[in-house]
Each structure stands twice: as C-alpha cells, then as structure tokens.
C-alpha positions in Angstrom: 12.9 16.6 -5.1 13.7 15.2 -1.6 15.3 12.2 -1.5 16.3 9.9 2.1 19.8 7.6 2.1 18.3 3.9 3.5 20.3 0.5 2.7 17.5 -1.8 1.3 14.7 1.1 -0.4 15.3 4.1 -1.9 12.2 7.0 -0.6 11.7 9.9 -3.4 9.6 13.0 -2.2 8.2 14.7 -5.2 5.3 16.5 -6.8 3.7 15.9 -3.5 4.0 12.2 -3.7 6.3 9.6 -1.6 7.9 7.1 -4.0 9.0 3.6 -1.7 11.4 1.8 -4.3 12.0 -1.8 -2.5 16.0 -1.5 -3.8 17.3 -5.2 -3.4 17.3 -6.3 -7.5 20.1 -8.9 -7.6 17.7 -10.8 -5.0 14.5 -9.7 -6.5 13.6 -7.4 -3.8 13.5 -10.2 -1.6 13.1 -8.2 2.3 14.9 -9.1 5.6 14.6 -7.1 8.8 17.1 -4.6 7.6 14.1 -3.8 5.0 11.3 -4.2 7.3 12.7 -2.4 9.6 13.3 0.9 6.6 10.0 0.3 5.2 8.2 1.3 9.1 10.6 4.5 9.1 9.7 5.2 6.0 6.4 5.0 6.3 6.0 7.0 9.9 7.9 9.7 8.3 5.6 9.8 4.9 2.7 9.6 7.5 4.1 12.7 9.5 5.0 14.6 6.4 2.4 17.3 5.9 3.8 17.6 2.3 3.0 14.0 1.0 -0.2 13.6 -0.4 0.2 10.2 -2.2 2.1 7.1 -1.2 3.5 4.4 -4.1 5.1 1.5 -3.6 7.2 -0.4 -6.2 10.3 -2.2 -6.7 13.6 -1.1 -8.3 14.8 -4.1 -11.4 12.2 -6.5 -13.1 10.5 -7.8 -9.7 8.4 -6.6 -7.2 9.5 -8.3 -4.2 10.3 -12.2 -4.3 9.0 -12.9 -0.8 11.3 -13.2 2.3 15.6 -13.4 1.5 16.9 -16.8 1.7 20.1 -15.6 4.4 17.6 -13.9 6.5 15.5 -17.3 6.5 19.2 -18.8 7.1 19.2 -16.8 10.2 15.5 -17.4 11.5 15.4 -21.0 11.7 17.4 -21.1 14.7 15.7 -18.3 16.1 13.4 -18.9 19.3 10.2 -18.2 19.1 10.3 -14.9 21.0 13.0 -14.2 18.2 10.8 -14.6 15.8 7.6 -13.3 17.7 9.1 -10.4 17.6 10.4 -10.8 14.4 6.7 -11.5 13.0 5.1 -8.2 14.9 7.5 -6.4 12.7 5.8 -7.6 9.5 3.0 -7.1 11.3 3.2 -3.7 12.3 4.5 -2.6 8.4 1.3 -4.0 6.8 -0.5 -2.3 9.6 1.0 1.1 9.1 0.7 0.6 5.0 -2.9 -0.5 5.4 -4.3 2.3 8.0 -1.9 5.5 6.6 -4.2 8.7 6.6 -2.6 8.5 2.3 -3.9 7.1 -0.3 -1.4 4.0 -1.3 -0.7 2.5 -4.5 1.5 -0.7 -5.4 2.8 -0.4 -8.8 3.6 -4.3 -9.3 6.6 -4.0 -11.8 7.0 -7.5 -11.8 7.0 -11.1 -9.1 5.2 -10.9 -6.1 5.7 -13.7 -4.0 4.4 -14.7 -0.7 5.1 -11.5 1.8 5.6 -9.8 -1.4 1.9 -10.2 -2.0 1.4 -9.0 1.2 3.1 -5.6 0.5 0.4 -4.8 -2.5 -2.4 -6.1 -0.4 -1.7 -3.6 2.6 -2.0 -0.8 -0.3 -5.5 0.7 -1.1 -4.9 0.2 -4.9 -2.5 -2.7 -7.0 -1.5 -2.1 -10.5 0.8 -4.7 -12.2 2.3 -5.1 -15.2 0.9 -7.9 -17.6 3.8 -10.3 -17.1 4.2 -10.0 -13.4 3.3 -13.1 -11.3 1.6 -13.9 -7.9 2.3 -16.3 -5.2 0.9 -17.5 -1.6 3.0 -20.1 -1.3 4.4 -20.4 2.4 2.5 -23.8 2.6 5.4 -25.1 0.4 8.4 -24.4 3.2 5.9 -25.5 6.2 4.6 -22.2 6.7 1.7 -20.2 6.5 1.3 -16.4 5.1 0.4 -15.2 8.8 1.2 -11.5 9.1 -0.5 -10.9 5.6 -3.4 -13.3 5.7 -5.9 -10.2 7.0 -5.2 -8.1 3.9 -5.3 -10.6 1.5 -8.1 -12.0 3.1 -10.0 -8.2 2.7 -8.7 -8.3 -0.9 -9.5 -11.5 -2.4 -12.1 -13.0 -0.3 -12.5 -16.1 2.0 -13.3 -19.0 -0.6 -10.2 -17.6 -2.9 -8.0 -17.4 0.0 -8.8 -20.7 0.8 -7.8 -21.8 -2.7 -4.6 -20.6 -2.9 -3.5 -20.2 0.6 -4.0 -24.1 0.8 -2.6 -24.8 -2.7 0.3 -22.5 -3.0 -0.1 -22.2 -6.6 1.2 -19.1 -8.7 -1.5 -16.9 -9.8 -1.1 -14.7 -13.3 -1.7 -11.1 -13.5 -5.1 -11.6 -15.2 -6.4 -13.8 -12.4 -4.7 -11.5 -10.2 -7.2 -9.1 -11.8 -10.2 -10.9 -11.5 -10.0 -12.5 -7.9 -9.5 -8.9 -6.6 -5.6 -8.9 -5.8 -4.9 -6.2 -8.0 -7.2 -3.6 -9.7 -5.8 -2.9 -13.1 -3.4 -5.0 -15.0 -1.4 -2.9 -17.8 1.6 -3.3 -20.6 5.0 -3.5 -18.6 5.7 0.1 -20.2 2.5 1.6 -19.4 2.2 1.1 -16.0 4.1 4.1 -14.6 1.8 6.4 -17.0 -1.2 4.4 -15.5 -0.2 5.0 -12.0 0.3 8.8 -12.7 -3.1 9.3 -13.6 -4.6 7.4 -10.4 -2.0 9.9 -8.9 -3.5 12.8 -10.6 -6.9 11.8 -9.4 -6.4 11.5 -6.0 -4.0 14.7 -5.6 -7.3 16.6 -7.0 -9.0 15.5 -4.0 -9.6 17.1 -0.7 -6.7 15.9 2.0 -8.5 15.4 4.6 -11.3 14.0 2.6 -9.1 11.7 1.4 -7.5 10.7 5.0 -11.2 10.4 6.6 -11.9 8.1 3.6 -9.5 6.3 4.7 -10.9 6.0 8.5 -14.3 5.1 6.9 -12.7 2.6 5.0 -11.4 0.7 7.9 -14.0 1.4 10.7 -17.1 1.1 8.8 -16.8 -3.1 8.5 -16.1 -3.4 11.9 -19.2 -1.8 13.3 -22.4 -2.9 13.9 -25.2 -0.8 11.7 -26.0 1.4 15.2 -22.3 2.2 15.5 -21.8 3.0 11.8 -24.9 5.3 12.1 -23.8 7.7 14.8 -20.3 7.2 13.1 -20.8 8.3 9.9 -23.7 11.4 10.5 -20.6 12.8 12.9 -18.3 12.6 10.1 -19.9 13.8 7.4 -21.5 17.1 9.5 -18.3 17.3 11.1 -16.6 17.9 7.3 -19.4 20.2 6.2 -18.1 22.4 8.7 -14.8 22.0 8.5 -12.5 24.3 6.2 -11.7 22.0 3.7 -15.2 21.2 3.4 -16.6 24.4 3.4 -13.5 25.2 0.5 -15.1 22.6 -1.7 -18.3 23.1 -1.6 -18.2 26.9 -2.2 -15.6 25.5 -5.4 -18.2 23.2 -6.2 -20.6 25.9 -6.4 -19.2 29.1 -7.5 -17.4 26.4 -10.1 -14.2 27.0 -9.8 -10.8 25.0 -8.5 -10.7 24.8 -4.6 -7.6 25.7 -3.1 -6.0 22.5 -2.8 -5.6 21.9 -6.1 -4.7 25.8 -6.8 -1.9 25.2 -4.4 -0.5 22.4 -6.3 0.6 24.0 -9.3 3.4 25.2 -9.1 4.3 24.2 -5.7 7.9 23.4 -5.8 9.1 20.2 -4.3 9.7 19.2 -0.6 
C-alpha cells in the first residue's frame, strides 16, 4: 500500500484504487484552503498515476465534511474580493478536477454533508451515504450563495429541486437525498464500505480507457448540439474498436474468456 503525508486528508493507494480521507474530525471535516489546496494535489497526482484505476472520497470520524471551517471564514471576511476571487477559483478548480478526472469517482458519505461538503459528493460520478447522514445547501442562511458547487448539484438534482433548496436552505435526509438524485444508494452506516467495494469491483473489471472515454462522453455529450454529438461519438466509438484495449475486449468477449485488464489485476501487488 502507498500512502502520501498531507496535513488536512490522508491519500491511501491500494488494490489499484486512491482512497481521499478528508482528515479534520474534531471539526467535522470542515475544509479551509490548507484542504483545498491538498485535495487539487491530490487529485493531479491520482489523475497522473497510471496505477490508480478508482478514485473514493470519504471522510475520516462520523462526518463527511461540515461545509467551510469557521477560523477560515474568520479569516475571509476581511478578505478583498480579489482575495477571495481567488480564493473561490480554488473551490472551483477542485470540483472541476473531481468532476472531469479520466477515473471513475465515488463519495462514500459516512455521515453530514453540509453546504461545500455537498459540493464534494456532487463533483463525484457516484454518492453512497450512510442512512443517518444528513444534507445541506444552506449558504443562504450566512448571506451567501453555494456558487463554486451550484453547476454540479445543479447536474445532480435538477433545476426545480435546486431551486427548492438552494432558496430554502433546509437540511435534506439521506432518503430524500436518494430520491432527488443527490446520492445514488443509501445503505446501513456498517454496510457502506462493503457497498462501495463492490461498485469498486465493477468498475476495476472494466476497460481503463473505456472507462476514462466514458467519462469524456459523459461531460461533452450535453454540451453539443445533435450534429456535434454525431461526428463526436461515431469517431469515438470506431476509434476504440481499433484501439488495443478495444480489440482486447472484444476478442475476450468472444473467445469468452477474461481480457487482460482484469488478468493483470490479480495478483498485482500494490503501488
């Protein structure tokens, strides 16, 4: 197992899988630009690591993350705005980085998600929280507004439910969380690591590359009119039929047998 030294998260490398523990419990994982700033490295380097297949993201103690630290918003309020422009494109560029990585992500929501802390799970292609954890937009309480994540809670839960509880600030439960979108699975507090393993499991049996042009198509696709999607996607999928992993899994697929991705696994020993 590989393991990186930070201040505020702790990054495990193991079994082919990055494991981002937000590690700030005595404040409920609450970030301030010491985290931010960890959680961008972090993330470059699980990005550039040719060993990482998977990507989760969870927090260390019985929350999640509580939102933005009350010293850091000590700090900020005297901030001038290019302070906290620059500040703010921070966030930014995190959810950003989370929400276009060439990985499959997955937030394992161990517990409160509050304001930015919502906006952590949303950047992540896949939520799982436990059944007690709780949910929270509610920067309209302090005079604010939840800026940096509005685009991917927007994607996850919709215009007319953003409205609702971008507006209202109220908490949201894990089975609401469930049904409006925010998360995709809600599970037993003990069961959610299990749960997350064999989402992990799935996606490690999957073609890399596949799984990184997924992504692309994921995030392109809505943005293009239906000419640009066309010429788009008929380059990428005859581009993959050529291409070696493509040609790897369809020969699996037909001579039925394991391609050699998942071959390679076993037994692979840790980076």
């Amino acid at each position: 197992m590989s393991q990186h030294n930070y201040k505020t998260i702790i990054v495990r490398i193991e079994n082919r899988t990055a494991r981002v523990e937000l590690n700030r419990p005595k404040v409920h994982n609450a970030f301030n630009a010491v985290m931010i700033g960890e959680l961008i490295q972090a993330f470059d380097s699980i990005k550039d690591n040719p060993e990482v297949r998977v990507a989760v993201l969870t927090g260390n103690g019985k929350s999640f993350c509580a939102g933005a630290d009350l010293n850091w918003m000590k700090e900020i309020i005297n901030y001038s705005f290019e302070q906290n422009l620059e500040e703010s494109l921070q966030i930014a560029q995190l959810h950003l980085k989370v929400h276009t990585l060439p990985k499959p992500t997955i937030a394992l929501v161990n517990g409160a998600a509050i304001g930015g802390g919502t906006g952590f799970l949303s950047a992540c292609d896949m939520a799982l929280a436990a059944e007690d954890a709780v949910f929270g937009l509610s920067e309209v309480k302090i005079g604010l507004v939840p800026a940096a994540i509005s685009p991917y809670v927007v994607k996850k839960i919709g215009e007319s439910r953003a409205r609702e509880y971008f507006l209202t600030g109220k908490r949201i439960s894990s089975r609401q969380a469930c049904e409006i979108g925010l998360v995709n699975h809600v599970f037993p507090r003990d069961e959610l690591e299990n749960q997350g393993q064999e989402i992990i499991d799935l996606l490690l049996s999957s073609g890399p590359e596949a799984l990184a042009n997924c992504k692309e198509l994921l995030y392109r696709v809505p943005r293009m009119s239906p000419e640009e999607a066309e010429k788009f996607t008929a380059e990428m999928i005859a581009r993959l039929r050529i291409s070696e992993e493509g040609q790897e899994g369809m020969s699996a697929f037909l001579e039925k047998r394991s391609p050699e991705w998942v071959k390679n696994q076993k037994g692979k020993k840790d980076v």
